[in-house]
C-alpha positions, 0 to 999 in steps of 0.5 A: 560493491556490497551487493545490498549497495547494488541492489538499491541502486536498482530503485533510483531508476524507477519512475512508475511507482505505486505507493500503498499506505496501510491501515497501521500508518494512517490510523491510530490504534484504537482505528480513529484517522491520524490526520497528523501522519496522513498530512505527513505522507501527502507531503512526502508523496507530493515531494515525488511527483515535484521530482518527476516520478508517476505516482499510485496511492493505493489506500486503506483506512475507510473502514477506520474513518467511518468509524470515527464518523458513526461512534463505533468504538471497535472494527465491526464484524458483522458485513453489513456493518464493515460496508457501512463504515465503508461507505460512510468513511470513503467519502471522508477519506477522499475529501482528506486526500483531496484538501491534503494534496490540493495545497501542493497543486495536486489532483486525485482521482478517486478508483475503487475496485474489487478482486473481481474486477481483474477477471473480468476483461471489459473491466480491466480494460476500462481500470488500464484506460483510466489509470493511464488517462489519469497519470496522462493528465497528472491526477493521481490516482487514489485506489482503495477496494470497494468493500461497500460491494465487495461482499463476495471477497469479505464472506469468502475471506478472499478480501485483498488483504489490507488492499496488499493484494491490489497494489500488486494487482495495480503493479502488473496493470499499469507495469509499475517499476516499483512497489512501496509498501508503507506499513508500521514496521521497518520490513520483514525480521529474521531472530537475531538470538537473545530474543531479539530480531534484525532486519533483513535488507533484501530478498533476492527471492522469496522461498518457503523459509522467508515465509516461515519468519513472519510472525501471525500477528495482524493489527486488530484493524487491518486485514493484512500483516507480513504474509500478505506483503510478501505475497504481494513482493512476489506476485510484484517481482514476477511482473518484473517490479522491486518492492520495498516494504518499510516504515510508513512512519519514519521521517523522509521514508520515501525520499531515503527509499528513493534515493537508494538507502538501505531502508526497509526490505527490498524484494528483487524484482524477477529476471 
C-alpha cells in the first residue's frame, strides 16, 4: 500500500475535528463577505455533523463583514479602526452563521477568545468547560478571536494569525482528531522546475526546508499565509492531531477530506 494511501486512512478515523474557514474563503478580494461561498461551507459542514462527527468552526471574516457594514473600501490600519470593523462585523457575522446553520437543524454557540486567554488557567478552564458542554448539547461552536479586546496581540503583532493559531490552540484544548485548515490554495507547494509548482500530499514531519517553500505572500485582508499554517500543523501534530490544509473553495472538500482522498496537504499527527 503507497504510503500517502495509508496516511489518509488515518483521517477516516477522526471524530472530534475542528474546521478553520480563512478569510480568502469567506471573503471576496476586495474584503466584502461571499455569502455564496459561505452558504457553500455550512452546507458541507452540516453534511458532517448529519454523518456523526463533532464538529469546531473556527472563523475569520469579521473585520471583512464590517467593512461591508461601515463603507470602507480597504482593511484599516489604524487599531481603533480594525476593532471597530470588528465589533460592528462579529454580529453580522454570527447572524449568518446562525440563519445558515438553522435550515439544517443546527445550533451555534458564539466563543470569542483572545491569545491570552490560554495563559490564564481560571479561563481555560471556563473556555474547556463550555466547548464540552456545548459539543454535549450538540450546538456547534463558532470560535473567532475577540480582536475588538485584543489590543495587546494586535500592537505586539502576536495576532493568532488569521485565527491559525487558535485552531490549534482549540485542538490541544478539546484533544481534536483532526485539524481542517480551509484556505484558497490546494496545501503547501514545492517547485516543480519550468517555473511551475506541484503540490505536496503529505508531511510525515515539519522540518526547516518545508518552511523554506512557503512563499511571503499573504492576502492583503488576512493575517495569516502558508507559514502560519504550518506552525499551526505542527503545534497540531505535537498534541497528537493530523492536519489537512486544503481548498476551501473546491466542490465536496471536506467529504473528500474525510473520506480519505488525497486532497490537500496532510501533516502526520506526531508519535
Amino acid at each position: 500500500m503507497k504510503k500517502s494511501i495509508r496516511y489518509r486512512s488515518t483521517v477516516i478515523d477522526a471524530r472530534r475535528i475542528v474546521i478553520k474557514l480563512g478569510t480568502g474563503v469567506l471573503t471576496h478580494k476586495n474584503g466584502r463577505p461571499d455569502i455564496r461561498s459561505m452558504r457553500n461551507l455550512v452546507s458541507q459542514i452540516a453534511k458532517v455533523k448529519d454523518s456523526g462527527y463533532e464538529i469546531v468552526v473556527v472563523t475569520s471574516g469579521a473585520i471583512g463583514t464590517g467593512m461591508e457594514a461601515l463603507g470602507m473600501k480597504t482593511r484599516p490600519t489604524e487599531l481603533p479602526d480594525l476593532q471597530m470593523a470588528a465589533a460592528v462585523g462579529q454580529a453580522r457575522l454570527m447572524s449568518r452563521y446562525e440563519a445558515l446553520f438553522a435550515r439544517y437543524g443546527y445550533k451555534v454557540g458564539q466563543v470569542l477568545l483572545t491569545h491570552m486567554d490560554f495563559h490564564h488557567k481560571i479561563r481555560l478552564s471556563n473556555i474547556r468547560r463550555t466547548m464540552a458542554n456545548l459539543l454535549r448539547h450538540n450546538v456547534i461552536p463558532i470560535v473567532n478571536e475577540n480582536d475588538v479586546v485584543a489590543d495587546e496581540e494586535i500592537k505586539a503583532d502576536l495576532a493568532l494569525g488569521d485565527n491559525d493559531l487558535l485552531a490549534a490552540l482549540l485542538v490541544r484544548l478539546i484533544r481534536a482528531d483532526l485539524l481542517i485548515l480551509l484556505t484558497t490554495t490546494d496545501g503547501l507547494r514545492a517547485p516543480a522546475g519550468n517555473h511551475q509548482t506541484r503540490r505536496i500530499p503529505y508531511i510525515e514531519k515539519i522540518t526547516p526546508a518545508t518552511f523554506s517553500l512557503v512563499r511571503p505572500d499573504k492576502g492583503k485582508l488576512s493575517k495569516g499565509g502558508m507559514a502560519s499554517k504550518l506552525k499551526a500543523a505542527q503545534s497540531a501534530s505535537s498534541a497528537g492531531c493530523a492536519t489537512v490544509i486544503a481548498n476551501g473553495r473546491k466542490p465536496n472538500v471536506l467529504k473528500r477530506i474525510l473520506a480519505g482522498e488525497d486532497e490537500g496537504t496532510l501533516i502526520l499527527a506526531g508519535v
